[in-house]
Z-matrix of the N, CA and C atoms (Angstrom, degrees):
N
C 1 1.452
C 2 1.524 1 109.32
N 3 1.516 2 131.96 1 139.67
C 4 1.015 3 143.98 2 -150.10
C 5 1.954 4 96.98 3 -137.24
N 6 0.835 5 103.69 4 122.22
C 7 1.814 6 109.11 5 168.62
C 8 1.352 7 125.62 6 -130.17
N 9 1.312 8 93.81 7 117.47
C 10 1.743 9 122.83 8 -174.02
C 11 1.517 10 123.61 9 -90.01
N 12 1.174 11 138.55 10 137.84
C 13 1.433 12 133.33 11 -178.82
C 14 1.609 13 90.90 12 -94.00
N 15 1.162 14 124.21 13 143.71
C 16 1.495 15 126.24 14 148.17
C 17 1.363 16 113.16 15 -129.96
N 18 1.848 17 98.79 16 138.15
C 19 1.393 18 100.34 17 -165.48
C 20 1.859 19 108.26 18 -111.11
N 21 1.088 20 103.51 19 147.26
C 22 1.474 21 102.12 20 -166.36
C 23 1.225 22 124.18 21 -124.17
N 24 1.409 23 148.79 22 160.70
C 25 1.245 24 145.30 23 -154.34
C 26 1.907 25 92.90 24 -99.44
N 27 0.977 26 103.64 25 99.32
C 28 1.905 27 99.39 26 161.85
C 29 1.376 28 116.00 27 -73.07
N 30 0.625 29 136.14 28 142.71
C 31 2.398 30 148.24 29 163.22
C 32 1.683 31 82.86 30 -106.42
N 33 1.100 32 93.48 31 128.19
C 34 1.280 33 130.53 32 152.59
C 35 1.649 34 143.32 33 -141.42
N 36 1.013 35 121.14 34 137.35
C 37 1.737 36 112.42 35 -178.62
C 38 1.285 37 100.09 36 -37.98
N 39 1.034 38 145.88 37 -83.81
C 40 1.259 39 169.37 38 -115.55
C 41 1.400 40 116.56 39 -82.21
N 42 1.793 41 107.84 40 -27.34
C 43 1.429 42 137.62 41 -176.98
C 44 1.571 43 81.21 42 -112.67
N 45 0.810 44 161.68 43 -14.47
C 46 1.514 45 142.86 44 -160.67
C 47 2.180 46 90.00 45 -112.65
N 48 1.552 47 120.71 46 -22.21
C 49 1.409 48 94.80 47 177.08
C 50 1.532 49 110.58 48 -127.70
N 51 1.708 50 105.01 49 21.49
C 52 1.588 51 115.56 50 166.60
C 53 1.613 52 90.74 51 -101.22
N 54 1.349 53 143.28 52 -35.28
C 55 1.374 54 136.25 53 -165.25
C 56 1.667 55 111.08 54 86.49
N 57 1.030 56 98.67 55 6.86
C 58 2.035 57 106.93 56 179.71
C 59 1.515 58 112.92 57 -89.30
N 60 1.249 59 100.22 58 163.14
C 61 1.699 60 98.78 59 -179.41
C 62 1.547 61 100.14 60 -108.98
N 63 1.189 62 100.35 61 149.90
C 64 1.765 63 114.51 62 -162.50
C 65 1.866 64 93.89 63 -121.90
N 66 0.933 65 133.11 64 131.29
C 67 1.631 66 121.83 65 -179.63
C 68 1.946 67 94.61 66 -146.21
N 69 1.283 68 114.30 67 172.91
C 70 1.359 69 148.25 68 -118.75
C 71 1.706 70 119.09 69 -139.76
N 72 1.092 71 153.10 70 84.71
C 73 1.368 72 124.09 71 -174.31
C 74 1.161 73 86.43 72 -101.01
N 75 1.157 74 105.82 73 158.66
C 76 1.600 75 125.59 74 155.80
C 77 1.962 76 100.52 75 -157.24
N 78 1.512 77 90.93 76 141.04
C 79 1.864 78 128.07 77 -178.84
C 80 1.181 79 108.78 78 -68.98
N 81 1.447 80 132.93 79 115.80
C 82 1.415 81 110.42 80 146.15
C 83 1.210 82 103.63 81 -111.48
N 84 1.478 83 112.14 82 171.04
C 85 1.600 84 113.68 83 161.68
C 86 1.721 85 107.69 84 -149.58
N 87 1.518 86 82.90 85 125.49
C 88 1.681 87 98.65 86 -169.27
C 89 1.223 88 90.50 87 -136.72
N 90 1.894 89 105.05 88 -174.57
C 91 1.404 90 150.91 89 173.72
C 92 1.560 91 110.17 90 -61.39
N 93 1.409 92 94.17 91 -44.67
C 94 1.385 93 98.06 92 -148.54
C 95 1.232 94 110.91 93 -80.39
N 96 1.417 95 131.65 94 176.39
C 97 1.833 96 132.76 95 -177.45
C 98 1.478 97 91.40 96 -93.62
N 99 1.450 98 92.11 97 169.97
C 100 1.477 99 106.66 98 -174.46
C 101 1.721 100 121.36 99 -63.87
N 102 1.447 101 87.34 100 -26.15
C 103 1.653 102 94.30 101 179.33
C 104 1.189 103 104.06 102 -85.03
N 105 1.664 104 140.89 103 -32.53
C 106 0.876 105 130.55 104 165.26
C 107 1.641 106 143.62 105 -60.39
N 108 1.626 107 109.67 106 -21.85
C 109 1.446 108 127.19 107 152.34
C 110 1.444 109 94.93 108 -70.68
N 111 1.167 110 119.81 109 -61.18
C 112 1.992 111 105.80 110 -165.03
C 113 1.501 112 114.79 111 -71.91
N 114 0.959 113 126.20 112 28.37
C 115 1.680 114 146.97 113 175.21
C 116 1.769 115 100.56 114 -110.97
N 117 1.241 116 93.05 115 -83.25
C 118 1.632 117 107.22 116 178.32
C 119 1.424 118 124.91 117 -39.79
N 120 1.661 119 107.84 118 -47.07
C 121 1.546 120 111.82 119 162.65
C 122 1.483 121 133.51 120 -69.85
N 123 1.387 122 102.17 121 -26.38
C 124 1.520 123 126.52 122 -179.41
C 125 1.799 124 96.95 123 -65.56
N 126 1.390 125 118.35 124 -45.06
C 127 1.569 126 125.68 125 164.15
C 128 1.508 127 130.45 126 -37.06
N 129 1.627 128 93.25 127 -60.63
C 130 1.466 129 122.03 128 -144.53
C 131 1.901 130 109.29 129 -115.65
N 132 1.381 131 97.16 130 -33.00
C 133 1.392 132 112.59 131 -173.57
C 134 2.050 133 94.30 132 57.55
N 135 1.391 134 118.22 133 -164.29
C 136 1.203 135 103.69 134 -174.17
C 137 1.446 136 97.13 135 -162.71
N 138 1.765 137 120.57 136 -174.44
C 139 1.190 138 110.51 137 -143.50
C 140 1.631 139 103.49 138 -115.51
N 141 1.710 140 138.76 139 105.05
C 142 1.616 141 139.81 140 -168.25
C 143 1.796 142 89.83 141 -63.41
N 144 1.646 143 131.08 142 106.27
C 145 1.363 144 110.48 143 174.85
C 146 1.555 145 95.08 144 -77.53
N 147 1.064 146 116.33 145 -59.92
C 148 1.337 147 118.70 146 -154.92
C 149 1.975 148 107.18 147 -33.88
N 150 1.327 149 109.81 148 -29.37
C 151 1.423 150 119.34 149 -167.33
C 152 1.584 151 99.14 150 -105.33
N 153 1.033 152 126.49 151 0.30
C 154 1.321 153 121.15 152 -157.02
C 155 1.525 154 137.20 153 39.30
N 156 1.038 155 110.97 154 38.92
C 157 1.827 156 126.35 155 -176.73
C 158 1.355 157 110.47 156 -120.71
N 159 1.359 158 110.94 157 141.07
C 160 1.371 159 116.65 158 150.08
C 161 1.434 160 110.98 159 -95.86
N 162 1.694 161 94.61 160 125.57
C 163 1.854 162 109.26 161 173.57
C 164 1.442 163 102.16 162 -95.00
N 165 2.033 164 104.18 163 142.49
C 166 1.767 165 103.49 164 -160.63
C 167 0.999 166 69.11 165 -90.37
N 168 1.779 167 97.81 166 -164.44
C 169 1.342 168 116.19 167 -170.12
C 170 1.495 169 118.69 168 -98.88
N 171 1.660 170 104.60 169 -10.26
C 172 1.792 171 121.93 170 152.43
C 173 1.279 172 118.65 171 -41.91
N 174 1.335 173 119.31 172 -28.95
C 175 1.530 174 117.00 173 172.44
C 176 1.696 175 136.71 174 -117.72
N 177 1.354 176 90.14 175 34.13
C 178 1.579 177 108.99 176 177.78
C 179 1.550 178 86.75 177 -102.63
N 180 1.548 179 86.92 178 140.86
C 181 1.917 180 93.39 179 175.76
C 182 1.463 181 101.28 180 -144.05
N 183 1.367 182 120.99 181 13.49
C 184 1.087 183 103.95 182 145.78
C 185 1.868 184 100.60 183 166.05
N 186 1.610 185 100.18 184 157.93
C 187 1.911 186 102.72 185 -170.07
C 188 1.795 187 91.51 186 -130.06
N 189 0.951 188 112.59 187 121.18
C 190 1.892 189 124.44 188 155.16
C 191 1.515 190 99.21 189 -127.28
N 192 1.382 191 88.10 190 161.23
C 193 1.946 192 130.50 191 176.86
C 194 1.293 193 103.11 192 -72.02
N 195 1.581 194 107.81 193 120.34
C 196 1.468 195 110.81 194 162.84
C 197 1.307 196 94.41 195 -81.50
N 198 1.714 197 109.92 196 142.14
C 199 1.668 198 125.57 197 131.55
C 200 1.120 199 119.54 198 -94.13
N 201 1.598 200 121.04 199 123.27
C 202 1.011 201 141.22 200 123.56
C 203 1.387 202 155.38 201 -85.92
């Protein structure tokens, strides 16, 4: 198992009347290689439960390898 941070573009009020970008990590940990999550997400984008949203894949800006 391999675990990736992906970082994501948030919209927020707050970023929408400062003009700043507000962004997101969220963990996965899978099977798959890095190119293979950043293929699949680049598709599908995936689902924030805790927030209840699906983030597209327009607002991923970027996936690296956690070490631990």
């Amino acid at each position: 198992m391999a675990l990736y941070q992906v970082r994501a573009h948030d919209a927020t009020v707050l970023g929408f009347v400062t003009h700043s970008d507000h962004y997101k990590d969220y963990e996965f940990e899978t099977d798959e290689t890095m190119e293979e999550l950043a293929a699949r997400l680049a598709v599908k984008g995936f689902f924030d439960k805790p927030h209840n949203r699906w983030v597209m894949p327009g607002a991923i800006a970027w996936i690296q390898p956690v070490w631990r």
